[in-house]
C-alpha positions as CSV (number, residue, x, y, z in Angstrom):
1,X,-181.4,2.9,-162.9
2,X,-180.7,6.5,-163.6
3,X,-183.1,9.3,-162.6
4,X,-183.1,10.2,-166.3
5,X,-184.1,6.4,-167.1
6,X,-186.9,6.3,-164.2
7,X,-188.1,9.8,-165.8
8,X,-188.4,7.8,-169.5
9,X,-190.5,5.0,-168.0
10,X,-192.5,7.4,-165.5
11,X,-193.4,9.5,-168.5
12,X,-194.4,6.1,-171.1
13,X,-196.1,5.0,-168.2
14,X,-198.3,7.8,-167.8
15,X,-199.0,8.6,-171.4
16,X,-199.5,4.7,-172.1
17,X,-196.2,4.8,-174.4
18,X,-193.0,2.5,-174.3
19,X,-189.8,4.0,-173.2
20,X,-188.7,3.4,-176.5
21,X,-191.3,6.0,-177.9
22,X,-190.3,8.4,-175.2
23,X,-187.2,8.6,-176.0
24,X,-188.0,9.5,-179.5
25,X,-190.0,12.6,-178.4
26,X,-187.9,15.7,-178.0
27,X,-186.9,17.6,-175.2
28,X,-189.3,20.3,-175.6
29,X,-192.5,17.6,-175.9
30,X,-190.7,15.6,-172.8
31,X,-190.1,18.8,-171.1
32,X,-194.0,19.8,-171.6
33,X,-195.3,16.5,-170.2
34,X,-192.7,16.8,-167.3
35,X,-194.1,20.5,-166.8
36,X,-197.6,19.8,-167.3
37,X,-197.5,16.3,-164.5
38,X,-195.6,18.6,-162.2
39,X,-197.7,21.3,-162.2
40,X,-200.6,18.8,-162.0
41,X,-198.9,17.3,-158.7
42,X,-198.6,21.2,-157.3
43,X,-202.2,21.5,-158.1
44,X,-203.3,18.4,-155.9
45,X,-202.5,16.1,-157.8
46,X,-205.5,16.2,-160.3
47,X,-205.0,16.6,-163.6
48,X,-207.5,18.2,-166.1
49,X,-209.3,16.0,-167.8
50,X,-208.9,16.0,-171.8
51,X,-212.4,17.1,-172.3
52,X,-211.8,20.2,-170.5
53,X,-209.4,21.5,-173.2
54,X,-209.7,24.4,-175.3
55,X,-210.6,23.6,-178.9
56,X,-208.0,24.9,-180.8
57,X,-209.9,25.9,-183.5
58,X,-211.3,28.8,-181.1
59,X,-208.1,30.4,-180.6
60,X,-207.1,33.2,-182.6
61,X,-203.6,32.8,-184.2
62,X,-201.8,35.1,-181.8
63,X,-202.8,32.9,-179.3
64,X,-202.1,29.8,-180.6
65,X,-198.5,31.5,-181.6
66,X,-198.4,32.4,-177.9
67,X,-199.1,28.7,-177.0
68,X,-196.5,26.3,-178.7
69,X,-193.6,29.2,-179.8
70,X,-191.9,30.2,-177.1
């Protein structure tokens, strides 16, 4: 199996999808998931929980501009 294939099933496994639905995210949301697991390994392998998010309905519009346009 490719690396690229492994990636697809390393990804649907972690976000509880099938491969299939992986592959029909596109490369910017793959490439935020790969980002955000990667960073999370760097980090010590924790990742934040969900809870811990910012609401997004406490960020101005700059900053939510700032957050998914780059």
């Amino acid at each position: 199996m490719s690396p690229e294939r492994r990636l697809v099933f390393s990804i649907g496994e972690r976000l509880g999808m099938s491969a299939a639905a992986v592959d029909r995210m596109s490369a910017r949301e793959v490439q935020g998931w790969v980002d955000y697991f990667s960073d999370a390994g760097q980090a010590g392998g924790q990742v934040p929980a969900p809870d811990s998010a910012v609401p997004l309905a406490s960020m101005s519009k700059a900053a939510l501009r700032a957050a998914f346009h780059k």
